[in-house]
N, C-alpha and C positions, 0 to 999 in steps of 0.2 A: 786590929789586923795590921800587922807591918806589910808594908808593899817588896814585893822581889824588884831589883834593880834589872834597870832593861840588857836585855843582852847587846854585848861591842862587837861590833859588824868581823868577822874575820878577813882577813886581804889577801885576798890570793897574789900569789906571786903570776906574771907576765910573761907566758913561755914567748923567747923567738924564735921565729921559722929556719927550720933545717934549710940545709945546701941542697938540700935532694928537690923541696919543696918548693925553691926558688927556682928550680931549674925547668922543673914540672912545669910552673904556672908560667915563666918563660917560652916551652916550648908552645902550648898552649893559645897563650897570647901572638906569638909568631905564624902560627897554621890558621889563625881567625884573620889576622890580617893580610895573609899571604891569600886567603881563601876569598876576601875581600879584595883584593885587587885584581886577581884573574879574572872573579864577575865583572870587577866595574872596566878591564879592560878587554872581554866580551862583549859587554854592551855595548861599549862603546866601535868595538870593530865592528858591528854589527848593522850600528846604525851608520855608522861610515860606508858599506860595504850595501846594506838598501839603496842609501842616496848617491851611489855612484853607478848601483844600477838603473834607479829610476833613470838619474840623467842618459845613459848609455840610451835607455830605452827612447825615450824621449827625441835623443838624437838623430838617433834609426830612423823614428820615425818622419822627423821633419827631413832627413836625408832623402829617404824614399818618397816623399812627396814633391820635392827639388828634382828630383830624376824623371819624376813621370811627369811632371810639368814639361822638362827639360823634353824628353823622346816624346811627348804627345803637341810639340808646336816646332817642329823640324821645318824648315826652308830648301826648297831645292833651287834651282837655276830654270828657266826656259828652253827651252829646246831649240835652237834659232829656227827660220823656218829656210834657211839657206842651207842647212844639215844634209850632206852624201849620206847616200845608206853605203854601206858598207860592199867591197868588193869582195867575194873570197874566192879565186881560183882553185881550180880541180884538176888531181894529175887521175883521176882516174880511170882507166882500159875499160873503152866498149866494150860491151858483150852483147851475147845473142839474150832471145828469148828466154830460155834454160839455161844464163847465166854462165855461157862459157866465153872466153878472152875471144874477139875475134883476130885477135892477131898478138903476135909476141908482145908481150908487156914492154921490152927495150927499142920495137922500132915505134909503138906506141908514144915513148918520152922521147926519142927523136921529134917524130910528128909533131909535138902538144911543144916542143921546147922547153925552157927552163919558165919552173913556174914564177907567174906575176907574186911582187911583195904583197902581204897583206896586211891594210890597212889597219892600225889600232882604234876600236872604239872610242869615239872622244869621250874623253869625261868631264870633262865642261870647266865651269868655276869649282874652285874648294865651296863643299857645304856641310861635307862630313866627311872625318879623315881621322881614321884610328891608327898608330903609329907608333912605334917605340922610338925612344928618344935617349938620349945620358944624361940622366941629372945631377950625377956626380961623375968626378971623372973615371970610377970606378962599377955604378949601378946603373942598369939600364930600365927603365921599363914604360909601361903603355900610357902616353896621352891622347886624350878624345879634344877633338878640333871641330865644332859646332855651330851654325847657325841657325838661329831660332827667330820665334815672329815677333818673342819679347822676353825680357828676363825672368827669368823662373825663379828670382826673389829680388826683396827690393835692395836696395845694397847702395850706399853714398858714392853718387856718381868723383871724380875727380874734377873737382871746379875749373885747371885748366883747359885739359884735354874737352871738356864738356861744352866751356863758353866756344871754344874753337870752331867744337862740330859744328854746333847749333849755327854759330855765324856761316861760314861757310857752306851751310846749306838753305841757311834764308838769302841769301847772298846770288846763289845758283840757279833759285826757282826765281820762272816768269808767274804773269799772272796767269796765264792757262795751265801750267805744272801746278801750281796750289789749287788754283778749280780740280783739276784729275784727282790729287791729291786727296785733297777734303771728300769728293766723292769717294773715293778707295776708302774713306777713314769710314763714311758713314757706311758705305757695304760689310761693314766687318772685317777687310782684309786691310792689315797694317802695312803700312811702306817702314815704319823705321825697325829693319832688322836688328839683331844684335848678334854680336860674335862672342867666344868664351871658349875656353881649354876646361876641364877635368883632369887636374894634373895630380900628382903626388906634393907633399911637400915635410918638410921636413920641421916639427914643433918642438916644445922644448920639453914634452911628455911623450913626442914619438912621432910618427910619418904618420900621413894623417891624405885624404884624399878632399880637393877645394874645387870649387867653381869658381875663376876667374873670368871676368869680364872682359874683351880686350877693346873692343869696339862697340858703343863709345866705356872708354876707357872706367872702369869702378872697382871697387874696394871687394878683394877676397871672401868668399864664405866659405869656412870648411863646413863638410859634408861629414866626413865618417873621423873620427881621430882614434890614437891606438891602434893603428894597422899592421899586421905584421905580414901581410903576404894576401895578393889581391890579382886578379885577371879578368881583363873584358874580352867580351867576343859576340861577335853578329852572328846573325842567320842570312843567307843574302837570298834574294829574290827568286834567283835562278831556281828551276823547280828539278833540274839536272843535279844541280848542287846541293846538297842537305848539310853540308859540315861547317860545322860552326870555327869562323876564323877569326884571326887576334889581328890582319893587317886588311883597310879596304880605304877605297877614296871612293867617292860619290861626289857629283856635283849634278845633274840629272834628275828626275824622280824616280825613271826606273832604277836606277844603280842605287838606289837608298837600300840598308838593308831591310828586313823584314819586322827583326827582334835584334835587342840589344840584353847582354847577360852578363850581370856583375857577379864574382862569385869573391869574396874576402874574408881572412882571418884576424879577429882584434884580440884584443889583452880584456876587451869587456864584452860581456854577453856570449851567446853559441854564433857558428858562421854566420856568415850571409851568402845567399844564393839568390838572387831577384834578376826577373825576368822583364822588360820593357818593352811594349809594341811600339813601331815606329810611325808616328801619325805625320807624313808631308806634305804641304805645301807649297805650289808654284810661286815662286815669285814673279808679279805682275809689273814691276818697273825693275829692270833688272842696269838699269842706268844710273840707279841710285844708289846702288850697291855692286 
């Protein structure tokens, strides 16, 4: 039996790819990774766009707990007890029974004379004072001027202004003012007031609303940042009164307002509209403050 010889492998020839085909797999490749990059820069705004709302949120809310701190430990002044009540003169024509003039109205204000001035309500020491102010020489608007029983967050006092106080008021008291003292301290009611603004201010991502310290003297917190447009206003006591205003001074307990109402627009999260009852306080050494 002769053997068949094996068959020689045939070679195909190696087509290369048309123009058409490169251009194909070109666009192809182009829309995968174009398609690729708008996801990954979705994700990524997305997760940007979360953690700047958490924080927003986050903010608010330690904001809104700084405020109710803030209106629920208000200080007023004392009332001296050497205080005039108030005089208020009256120009007005007797009448009868049935409410008729008993005599002409103009020899009436002959009669009575020109009426007495009447005196203005004292308002005492500043304890609270809402105010518009210019904080550019161009923009004006509202700062809150505040005395409280104690800071409504902790905040790095200023080491000068601090050693100062301190000296000067250990310096002040006898040893029967620190007896009172230390009593008042163990009653629950604090002698060292502090003072502080609610003012605007201006960051380097936008106006932004802070608590300053002024007395004794500490270090800024902002409160709300991204602000684009913001109004405070009270409710005042008076029960004649119901309209809520943007300008009031208190230094009194009755003159405190009622309610205080922040209403603000920011660059993060929807408005804010929050509402504050005013919790105060008489001050019992008003010598010290």
């Amino acid at each position: 039996m002769i053997p068949l010889p094996a068959p020689t492998p045939t070679r195909r020839r190696a087509r290369a790819l048309t123009v058409l085909e490169l251009l194909l797999a070109l666009s192809l490749g182009t829309l995968i990774v174009a398609g690729a990059t708008a996801l990954l820069a979705t994700l990524v705004a997305s997760e940007r766009f979360t953690g700047e709302s958490f924080d927003a949120t986050v903010d608010r809310s330690v904001a809104r707990t700084v405020l109710e701190r803030s209106f629920g430990s208000l200080v007023a002044a004392p009332i001296p007890t050497s205080r005039r009540d108030v005089v208020r003169s009256t120009t007005e024509t007797p009448t009868d029974e049935e409410g008729n003039p008993l005599f002409d109205p103009e020899i009436a204000a002959l009669l009575q004379g020109p009426p007495e001035e009447q005196e203005e309500e004292p308002v005492g020491p500043d304890r609270f004072e809402l105010r518009w102010e210019l904080i550019t020489p161009t923009i004006e608007a509202q700062v809150l001027d505040i005395t409280l029983q104690r800071s409504p967050i902790e905040t790095r006092p200023l080491p000068d202004e601090q050693s100062l106080t301190a000296s000067l008021f250990a310096s002040a008291a006898t040893d029967d003012e620190w007896l009172r003292i230390m009593a008042l301290r163990r009653s629950g009611r604090t002698l060292e007031t502090v003072k502080g603004l609610i003012e605007p201010v201006l960051l380097s991502d936008g106006w932004a609303l802070q608590w300053r310290q002024t007395d004794p003297p500490a270090e800024p917190f902002v409160l709300i940042r991204r602000i684009l447009a913001y109004e405070w206003s009270v409710l005042p006591v008076s029960i004649e009164t119901r309209e809520w205003l943007d300008i009031i001074r208190a230094g009194y307990d009755e003159q405190f307002p009622m309610a205080v109402r922040l209403v603000a627009e920011t660059q993060d999260g929807p408005p804010i509209d929050w509402m504050f009852e005013c919790i105060v306080t008489v001050s019992l050494n008003e010598e010290w403050r």
